[in-house]
N, CA, C and O atoms as CSV, one atom per row, in Angstrom:
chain,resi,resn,atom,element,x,y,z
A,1,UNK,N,N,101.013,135.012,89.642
A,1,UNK,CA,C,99.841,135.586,90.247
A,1,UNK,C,C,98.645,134.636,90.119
A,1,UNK,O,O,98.008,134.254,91.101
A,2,UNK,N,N,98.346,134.239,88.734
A,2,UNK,CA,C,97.122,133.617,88.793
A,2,UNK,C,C,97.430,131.432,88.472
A,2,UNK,O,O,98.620,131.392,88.160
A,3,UNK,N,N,97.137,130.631,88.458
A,3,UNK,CA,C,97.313,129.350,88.254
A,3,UNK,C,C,96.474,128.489,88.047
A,3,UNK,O,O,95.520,128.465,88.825
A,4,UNK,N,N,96.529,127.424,86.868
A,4,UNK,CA,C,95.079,126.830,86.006
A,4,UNK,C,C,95.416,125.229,86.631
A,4,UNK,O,O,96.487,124.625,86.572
A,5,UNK,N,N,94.431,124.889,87.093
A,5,UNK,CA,C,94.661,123.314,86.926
A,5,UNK,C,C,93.206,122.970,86.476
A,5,UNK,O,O,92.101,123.037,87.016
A,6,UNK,N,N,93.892,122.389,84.694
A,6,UNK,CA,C,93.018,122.026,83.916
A,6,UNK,C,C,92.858,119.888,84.368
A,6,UNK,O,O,93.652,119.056,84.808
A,7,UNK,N,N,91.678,119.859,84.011
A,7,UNK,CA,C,91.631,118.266,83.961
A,7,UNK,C,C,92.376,117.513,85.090
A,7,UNK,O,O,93.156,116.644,84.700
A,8,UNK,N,N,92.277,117.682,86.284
A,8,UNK,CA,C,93.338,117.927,87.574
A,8,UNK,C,C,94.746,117.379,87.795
A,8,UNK,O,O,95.398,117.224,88.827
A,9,UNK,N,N,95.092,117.065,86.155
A,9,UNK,CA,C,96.609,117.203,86.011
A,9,UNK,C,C,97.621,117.998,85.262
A,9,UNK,O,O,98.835,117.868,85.102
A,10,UNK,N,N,96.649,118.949,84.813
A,10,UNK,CA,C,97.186,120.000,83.745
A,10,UNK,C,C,97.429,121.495,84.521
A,10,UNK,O,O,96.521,122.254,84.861
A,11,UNK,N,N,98.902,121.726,84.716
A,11,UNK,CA,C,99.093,122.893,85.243
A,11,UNK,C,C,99.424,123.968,84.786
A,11,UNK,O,O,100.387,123.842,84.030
A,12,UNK,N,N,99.016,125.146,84.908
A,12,UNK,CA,C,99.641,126.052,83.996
A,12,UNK,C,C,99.618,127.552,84.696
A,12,UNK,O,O,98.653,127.974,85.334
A,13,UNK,N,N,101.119,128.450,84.418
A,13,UNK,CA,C,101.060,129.447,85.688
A,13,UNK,C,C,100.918,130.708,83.987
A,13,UNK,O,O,101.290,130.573,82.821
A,14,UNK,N,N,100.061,132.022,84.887
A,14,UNK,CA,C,99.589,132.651,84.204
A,14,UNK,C,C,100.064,134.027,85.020
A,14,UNK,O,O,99.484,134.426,86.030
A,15,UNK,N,N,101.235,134.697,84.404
A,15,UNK,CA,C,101.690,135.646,85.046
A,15,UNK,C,C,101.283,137.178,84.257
A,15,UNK,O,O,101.574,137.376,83.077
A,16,UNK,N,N,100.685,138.035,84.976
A,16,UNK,CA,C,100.386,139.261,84.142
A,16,UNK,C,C,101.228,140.631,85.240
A,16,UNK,O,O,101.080,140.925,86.427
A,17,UNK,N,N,102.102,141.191,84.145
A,17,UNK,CA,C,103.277,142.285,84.972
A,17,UNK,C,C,103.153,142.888,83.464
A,17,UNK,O,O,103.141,142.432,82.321
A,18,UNK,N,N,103.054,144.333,84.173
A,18,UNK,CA,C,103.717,145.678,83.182
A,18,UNK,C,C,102.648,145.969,81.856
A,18,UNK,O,O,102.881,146.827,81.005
A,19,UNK,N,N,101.433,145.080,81.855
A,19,UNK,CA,C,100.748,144.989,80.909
A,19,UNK,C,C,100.834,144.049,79.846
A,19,UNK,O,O,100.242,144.135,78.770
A,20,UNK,N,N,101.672,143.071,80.240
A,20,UNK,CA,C,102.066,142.037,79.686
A,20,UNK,C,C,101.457,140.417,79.810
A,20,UNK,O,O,101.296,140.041,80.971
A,21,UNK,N,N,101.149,139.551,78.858
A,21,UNK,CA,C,100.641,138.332,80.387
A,21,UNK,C,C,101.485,137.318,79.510
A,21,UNK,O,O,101.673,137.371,78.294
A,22,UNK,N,N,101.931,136.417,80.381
A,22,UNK,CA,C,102.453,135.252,79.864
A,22,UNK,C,C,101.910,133.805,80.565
A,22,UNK,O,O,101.470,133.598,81.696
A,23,UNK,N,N,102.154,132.772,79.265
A,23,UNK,CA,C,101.145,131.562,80.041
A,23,UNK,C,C,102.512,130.952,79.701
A,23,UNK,O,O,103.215,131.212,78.724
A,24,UNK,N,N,102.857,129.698,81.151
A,24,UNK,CA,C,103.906,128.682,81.075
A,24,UNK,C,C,102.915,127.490,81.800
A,24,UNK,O,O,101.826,127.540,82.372
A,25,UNK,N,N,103.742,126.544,81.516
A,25,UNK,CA,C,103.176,125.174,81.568
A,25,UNK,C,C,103.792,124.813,83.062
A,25,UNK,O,O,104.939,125.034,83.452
A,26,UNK,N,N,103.025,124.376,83.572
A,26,UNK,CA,C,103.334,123.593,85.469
A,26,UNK,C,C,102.910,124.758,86.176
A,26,UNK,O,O,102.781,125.868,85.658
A,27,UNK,N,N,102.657,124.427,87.591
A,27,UNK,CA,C,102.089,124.846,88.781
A,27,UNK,C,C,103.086,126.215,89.018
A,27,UNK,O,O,104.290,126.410,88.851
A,28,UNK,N,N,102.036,126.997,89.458
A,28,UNK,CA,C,102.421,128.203,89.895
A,28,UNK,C,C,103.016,128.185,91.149
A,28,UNK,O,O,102.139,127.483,91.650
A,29,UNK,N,N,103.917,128.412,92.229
A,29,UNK,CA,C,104.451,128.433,93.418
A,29,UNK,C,C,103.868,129.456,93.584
A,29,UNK,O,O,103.260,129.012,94.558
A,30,UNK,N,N,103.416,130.675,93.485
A,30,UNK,CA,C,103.509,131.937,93.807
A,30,UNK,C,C,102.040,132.106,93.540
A,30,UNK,O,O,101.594,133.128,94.060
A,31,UNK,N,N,101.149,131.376,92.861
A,31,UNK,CA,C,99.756,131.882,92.572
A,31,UNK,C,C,99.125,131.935,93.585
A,31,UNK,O,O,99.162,131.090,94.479
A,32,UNK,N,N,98.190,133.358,93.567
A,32,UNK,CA,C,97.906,134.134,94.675
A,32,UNK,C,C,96.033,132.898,94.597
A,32,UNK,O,O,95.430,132.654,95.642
A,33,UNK,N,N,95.650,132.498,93.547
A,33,UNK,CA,C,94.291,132.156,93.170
A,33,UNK,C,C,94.515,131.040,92.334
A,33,UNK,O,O,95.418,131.178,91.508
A,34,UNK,N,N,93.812,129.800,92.354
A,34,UNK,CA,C,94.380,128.802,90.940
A,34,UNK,C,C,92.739,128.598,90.934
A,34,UNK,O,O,91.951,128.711,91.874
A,35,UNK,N,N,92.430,128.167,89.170
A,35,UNK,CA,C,91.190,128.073,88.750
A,35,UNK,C,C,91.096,127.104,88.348
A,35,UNK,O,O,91.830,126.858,87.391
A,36,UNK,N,N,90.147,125.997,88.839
A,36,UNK,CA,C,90.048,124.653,88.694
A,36,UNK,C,C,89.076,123.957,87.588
A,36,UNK,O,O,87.889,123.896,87.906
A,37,UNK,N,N,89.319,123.614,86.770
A,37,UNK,CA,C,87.980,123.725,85.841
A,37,UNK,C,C,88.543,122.535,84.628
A,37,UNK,O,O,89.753,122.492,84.407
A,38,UNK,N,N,87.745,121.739,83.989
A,38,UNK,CA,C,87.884,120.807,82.798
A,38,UNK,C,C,88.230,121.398,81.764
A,38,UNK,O,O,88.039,122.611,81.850
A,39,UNK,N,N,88.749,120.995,80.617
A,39,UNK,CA,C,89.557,121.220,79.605
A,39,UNK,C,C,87.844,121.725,78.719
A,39,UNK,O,O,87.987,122.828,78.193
A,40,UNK,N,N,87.092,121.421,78.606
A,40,UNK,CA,C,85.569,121.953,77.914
A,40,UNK,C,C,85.253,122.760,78.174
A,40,UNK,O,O,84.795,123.508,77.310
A,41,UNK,N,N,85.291,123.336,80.133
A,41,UNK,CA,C,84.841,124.443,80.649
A,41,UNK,C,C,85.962,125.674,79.989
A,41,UNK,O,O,85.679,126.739,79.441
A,42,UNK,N,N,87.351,125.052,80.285
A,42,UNK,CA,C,88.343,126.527,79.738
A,42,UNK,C,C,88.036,126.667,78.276
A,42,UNK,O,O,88.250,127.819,77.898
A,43,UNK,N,N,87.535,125.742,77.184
A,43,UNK,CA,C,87.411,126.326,75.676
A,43,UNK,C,C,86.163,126.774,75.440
A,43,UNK,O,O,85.954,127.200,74.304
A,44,UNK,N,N,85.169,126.790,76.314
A,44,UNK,CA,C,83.961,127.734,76.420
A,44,UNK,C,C,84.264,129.087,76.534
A,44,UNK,O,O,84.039,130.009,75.750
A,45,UNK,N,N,84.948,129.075,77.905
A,45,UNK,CA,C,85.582,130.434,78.639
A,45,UNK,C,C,86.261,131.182,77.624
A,45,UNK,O,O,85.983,132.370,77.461
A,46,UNK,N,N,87.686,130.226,76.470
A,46,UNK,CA,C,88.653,131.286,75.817
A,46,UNK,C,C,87.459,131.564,74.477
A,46,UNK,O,O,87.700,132.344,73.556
A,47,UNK,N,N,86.592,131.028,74.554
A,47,UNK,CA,C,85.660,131.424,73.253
A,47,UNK,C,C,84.796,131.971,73.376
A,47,UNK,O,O,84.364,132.474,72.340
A,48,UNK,N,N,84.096,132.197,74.516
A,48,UNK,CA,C,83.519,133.118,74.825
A,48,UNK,C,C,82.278,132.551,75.187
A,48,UNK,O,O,81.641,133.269,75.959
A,49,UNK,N,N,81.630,131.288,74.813
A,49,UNK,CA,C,80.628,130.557,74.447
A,49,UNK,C,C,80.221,130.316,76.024
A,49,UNK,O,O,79.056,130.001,76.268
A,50,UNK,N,N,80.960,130.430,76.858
A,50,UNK,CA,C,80.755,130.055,78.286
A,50,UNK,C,C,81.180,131.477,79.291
A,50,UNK,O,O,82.377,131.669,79.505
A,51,UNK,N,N,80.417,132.186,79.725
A,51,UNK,CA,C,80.308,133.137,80.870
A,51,UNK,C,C,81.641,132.603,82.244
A,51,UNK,O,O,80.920,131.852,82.902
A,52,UNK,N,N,82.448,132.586,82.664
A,52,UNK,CA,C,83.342,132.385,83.763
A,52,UNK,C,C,82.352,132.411,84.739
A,52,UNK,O,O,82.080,131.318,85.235
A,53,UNK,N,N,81.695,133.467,85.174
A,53,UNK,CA,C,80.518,133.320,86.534
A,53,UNK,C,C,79.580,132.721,86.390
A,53,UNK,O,O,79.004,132.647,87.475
A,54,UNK,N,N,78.916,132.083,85.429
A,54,UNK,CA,C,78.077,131.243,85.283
A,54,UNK,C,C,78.078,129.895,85.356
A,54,UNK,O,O,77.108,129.171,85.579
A,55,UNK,N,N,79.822,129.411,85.054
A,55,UNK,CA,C,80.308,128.490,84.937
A,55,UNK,C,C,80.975,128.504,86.240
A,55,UNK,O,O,81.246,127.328,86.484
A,56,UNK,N,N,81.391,129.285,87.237
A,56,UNK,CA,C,81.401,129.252,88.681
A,56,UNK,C,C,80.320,129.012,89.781
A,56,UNK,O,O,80.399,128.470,90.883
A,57,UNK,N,N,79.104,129.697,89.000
A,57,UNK,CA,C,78.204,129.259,90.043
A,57,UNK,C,C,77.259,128.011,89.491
A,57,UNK,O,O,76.160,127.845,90.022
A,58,UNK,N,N,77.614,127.296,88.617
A,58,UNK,CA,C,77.184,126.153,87.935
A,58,UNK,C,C,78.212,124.851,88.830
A,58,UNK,O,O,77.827,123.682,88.862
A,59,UNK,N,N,79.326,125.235,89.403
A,59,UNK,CA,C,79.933,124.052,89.842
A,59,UNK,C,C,81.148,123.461,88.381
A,59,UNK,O,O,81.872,122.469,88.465
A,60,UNK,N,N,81.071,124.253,87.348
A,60,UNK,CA,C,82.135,124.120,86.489
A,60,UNK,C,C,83.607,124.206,86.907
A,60,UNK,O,O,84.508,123.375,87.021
A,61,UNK,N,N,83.519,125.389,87.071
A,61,UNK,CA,C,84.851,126.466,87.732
A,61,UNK,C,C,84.576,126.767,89.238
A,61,UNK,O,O,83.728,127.399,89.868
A,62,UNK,N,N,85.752,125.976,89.545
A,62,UNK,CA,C,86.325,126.580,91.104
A,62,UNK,C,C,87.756,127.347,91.557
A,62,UNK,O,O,88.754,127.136,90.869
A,63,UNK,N,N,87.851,128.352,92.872
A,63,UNK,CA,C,88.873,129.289,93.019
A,63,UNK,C,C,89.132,128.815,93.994
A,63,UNK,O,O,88.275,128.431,94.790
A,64,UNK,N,N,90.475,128.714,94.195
A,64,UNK,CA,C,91.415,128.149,95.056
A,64,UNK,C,C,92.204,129.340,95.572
A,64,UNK,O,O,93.030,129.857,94.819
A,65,UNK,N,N,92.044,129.741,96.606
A,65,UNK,CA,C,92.723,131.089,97.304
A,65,UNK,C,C,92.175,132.522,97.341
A,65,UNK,O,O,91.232,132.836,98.067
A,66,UNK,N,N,92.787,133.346,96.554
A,66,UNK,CA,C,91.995,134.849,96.564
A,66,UNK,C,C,90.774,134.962,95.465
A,66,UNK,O,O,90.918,135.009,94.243
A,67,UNK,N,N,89.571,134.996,96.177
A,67,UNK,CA,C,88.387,135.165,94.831
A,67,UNK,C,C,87.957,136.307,94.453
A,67,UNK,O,O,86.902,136.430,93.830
A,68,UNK,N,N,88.789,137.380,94.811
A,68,UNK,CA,C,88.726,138.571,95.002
A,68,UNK,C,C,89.479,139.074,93.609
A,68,UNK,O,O,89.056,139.986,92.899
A,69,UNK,N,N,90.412,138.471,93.416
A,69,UNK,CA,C,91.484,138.651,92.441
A,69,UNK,C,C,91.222,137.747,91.542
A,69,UNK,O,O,92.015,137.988,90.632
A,70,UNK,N,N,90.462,136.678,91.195
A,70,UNK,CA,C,90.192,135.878,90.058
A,70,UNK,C,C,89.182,136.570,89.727
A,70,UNK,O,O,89.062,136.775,88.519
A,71,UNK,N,N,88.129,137.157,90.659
A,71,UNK,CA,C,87.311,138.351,90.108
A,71,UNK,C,C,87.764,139.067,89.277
A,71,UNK,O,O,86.951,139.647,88.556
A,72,UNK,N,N,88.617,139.205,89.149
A,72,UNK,CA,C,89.494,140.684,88.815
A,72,UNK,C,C,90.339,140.519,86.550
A,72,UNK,O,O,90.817,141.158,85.613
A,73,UNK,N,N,89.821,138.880,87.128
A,73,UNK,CA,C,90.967,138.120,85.634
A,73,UNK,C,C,90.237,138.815,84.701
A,73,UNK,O,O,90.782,139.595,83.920
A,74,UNK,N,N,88.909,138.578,84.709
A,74,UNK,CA,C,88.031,139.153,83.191
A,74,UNK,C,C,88.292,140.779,83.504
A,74,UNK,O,O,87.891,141.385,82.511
A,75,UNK,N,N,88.573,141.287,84.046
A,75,UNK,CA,C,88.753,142.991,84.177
A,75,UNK,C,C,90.208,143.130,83.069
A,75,UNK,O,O,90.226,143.880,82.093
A,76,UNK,N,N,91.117,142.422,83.399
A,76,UNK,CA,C,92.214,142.241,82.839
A,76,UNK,C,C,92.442,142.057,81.252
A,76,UNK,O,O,93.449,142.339,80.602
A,77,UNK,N,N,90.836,141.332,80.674
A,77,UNK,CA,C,91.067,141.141,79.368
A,77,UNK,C,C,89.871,141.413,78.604
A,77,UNK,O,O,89.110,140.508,78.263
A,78,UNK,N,N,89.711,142.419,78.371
A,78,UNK,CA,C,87.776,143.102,78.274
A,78,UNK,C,C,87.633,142.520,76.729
A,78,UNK,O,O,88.574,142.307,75.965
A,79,UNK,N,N,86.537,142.362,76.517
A,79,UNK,CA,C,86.346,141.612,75.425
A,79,UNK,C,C,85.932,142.483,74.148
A,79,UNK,O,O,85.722,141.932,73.067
């Protein structure tokens, strides 16, 4: 569903089913949205230290496909 390309060679597919999420390493075929962003911007993001929409409309983080549904990622993991 969702797909990371960190540092624009770092791929990683991020599947969430049944209430479950799992992270695997390489490109998603199937990702509906991939989130484009530097390896600094994602350890802001998993720490909290960095806002995702702030860091989207800063030119940090970019969405590749449905932005409707990457909207949707922080709904998925409430803090």
């Amino acid at each position: 569903m969702f797909g990371f390309k960190i540092d624009d060679d770092k791929h990683y597919s991020l599947i969430v089913k049944d209430g479950t999420c799992d992270v695997k390493e390489g490109e998603n075929p199937d990702a509906q949205v991939t989130l484009v962003m530097d390896s600094d911007t994602l350890k802001g993001i998993v720490s909290g230290e960095t806002d995702g929409m702030q860091a989207f409309m800063g030119g940090k983080l970019r969405a590749e496909g449905d932005m409707m549904l990457a909207m949707k990622l922080s709904e998925l993991f409430p803090a």
